[in-house]
MDTraj code that builds the backbone (N, CA, C; nanometers):
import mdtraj as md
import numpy as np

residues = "UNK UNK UNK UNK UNK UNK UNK UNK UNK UNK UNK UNK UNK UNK UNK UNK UNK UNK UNK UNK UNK UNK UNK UNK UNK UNK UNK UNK UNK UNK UNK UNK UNK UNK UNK UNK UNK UNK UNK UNK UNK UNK UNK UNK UNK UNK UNK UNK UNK".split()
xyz = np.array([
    [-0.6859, 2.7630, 0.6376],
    [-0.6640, 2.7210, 0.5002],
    [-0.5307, 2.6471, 0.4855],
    [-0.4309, 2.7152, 0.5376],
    [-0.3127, 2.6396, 0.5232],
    [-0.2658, 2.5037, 0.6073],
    [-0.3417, 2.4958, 0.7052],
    [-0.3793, 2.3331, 0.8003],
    [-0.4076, 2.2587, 0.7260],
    [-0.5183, 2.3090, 0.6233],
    [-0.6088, 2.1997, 0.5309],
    [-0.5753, 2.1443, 0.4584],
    [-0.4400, 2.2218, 0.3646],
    [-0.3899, 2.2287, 0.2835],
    [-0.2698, 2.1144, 0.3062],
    [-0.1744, 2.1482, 0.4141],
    [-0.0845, 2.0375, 0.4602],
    [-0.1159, 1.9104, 0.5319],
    [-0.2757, 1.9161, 0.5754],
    [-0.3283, 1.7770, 0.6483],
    [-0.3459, 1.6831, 0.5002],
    [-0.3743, 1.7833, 0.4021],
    [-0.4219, 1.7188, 0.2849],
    [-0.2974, 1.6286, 0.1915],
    [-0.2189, 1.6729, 0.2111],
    [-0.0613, 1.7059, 0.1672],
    [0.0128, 1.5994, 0.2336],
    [-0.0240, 1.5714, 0.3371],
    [0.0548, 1.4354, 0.4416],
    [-0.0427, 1.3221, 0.4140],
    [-0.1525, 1.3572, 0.4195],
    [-0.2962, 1.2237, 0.3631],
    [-0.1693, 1.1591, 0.2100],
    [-0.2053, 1.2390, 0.1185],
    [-0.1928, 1.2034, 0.0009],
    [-0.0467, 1.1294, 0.0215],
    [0.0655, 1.2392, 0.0627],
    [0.2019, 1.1509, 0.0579],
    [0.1859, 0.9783, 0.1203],
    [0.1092, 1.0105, 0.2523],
    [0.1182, 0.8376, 0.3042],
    [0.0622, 0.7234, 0.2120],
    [-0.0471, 0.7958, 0.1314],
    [-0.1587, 0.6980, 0.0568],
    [-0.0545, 0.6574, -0.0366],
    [0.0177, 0.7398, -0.1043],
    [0.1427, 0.6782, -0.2588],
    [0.2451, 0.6202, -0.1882],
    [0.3129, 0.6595, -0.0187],
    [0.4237, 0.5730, -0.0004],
    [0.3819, 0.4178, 0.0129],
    [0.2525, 0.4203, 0.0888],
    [0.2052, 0.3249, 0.1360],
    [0.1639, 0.1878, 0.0058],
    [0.1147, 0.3138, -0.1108],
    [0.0769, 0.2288, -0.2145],
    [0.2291, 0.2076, -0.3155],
    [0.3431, 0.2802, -0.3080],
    [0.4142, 0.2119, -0.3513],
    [0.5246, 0.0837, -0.3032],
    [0.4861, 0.0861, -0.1795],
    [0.5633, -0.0369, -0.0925],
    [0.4444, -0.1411, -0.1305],
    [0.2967, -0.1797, -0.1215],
    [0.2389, -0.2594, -0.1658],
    [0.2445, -0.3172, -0.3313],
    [0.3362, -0.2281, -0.3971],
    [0.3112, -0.2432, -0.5458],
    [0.4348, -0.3291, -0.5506],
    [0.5287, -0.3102, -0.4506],
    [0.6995, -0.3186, -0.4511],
    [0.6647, -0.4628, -0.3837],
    [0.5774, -0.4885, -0.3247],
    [0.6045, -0.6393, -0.2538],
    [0.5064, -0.7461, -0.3686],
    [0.4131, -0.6985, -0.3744],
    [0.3175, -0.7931, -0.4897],
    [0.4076, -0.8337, -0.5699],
    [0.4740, -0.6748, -0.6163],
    [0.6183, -0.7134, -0.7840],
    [0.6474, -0.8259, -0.7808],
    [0.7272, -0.7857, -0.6091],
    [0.8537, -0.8896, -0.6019],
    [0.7516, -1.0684, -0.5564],
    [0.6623, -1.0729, -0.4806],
    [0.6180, -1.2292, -0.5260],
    [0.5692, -1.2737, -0.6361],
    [0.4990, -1.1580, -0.7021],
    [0.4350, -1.2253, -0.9023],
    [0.5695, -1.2546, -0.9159],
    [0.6973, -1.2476, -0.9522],
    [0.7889, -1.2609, -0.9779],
    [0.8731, -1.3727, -0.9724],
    [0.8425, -1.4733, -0.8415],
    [0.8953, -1.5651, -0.7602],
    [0.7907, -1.6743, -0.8570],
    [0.6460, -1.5898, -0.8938],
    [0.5502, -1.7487, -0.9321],
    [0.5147, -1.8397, -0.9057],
    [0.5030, -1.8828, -0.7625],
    [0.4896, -1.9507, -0.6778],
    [0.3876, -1.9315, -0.5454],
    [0.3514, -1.7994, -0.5317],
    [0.2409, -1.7848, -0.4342],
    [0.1246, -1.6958, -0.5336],
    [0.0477, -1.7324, -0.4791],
    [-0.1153, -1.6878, -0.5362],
    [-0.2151, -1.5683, -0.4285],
    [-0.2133, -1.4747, -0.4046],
    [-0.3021, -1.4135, -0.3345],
    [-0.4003, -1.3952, -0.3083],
    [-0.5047, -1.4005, -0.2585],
    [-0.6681, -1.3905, -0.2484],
    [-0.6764, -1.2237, -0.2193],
    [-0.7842, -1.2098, -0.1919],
    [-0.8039, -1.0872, -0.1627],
    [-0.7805, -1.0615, -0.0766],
    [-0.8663, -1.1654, 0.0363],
    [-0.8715, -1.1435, 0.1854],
    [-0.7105, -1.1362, 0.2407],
    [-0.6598, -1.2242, 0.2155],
    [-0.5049, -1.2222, 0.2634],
    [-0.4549, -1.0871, 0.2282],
    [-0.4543, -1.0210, 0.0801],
    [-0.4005, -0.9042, 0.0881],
    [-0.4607, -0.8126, 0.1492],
    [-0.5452, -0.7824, 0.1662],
    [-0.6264, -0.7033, 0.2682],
    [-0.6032, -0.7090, 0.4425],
    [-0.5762, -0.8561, 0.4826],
    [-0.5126, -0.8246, 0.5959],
    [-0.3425, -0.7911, 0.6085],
    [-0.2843, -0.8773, 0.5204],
    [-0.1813, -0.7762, 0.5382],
    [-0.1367, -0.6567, 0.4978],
    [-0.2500, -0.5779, 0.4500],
    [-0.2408, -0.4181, 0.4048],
    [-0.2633, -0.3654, 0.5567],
    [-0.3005, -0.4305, 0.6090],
    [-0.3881, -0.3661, 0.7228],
    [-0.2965, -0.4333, 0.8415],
    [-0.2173, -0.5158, 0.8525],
    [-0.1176, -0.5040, 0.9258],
    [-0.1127, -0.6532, 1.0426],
    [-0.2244, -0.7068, 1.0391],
    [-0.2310, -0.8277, 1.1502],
    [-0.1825, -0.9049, 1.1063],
])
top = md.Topology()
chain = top.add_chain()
for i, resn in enumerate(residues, 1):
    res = top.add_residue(resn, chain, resSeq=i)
    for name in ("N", "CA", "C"):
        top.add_atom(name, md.element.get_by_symbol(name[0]), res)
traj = md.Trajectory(xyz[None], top)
């Protein structure tokens, strides 16, 4: 129970750090107004290639 509990617990922390560094970079180019994103592009660089 308590494995489950902290596997669950490290899932969740990575998913919000992860999603607040993606929120922190989008910010900062909507911001600039000058680049446009597609999906596909953000999707690969969520994913790292």
């Amino acid at each position: 129970m308590m494995e489950a509990t902290r596997t669950r617990l490290s899932t969740l922390w990575a998913f919000a750090t992860l999603n607040y560094i993606y929120a922190d970079v989008v910010t900062l180019y909507d911001k600039a107004g000058t680049l446009h994103f597609s999906q596909g592009f953000l999707l690969v660089s969520f994913l790292g290639r």
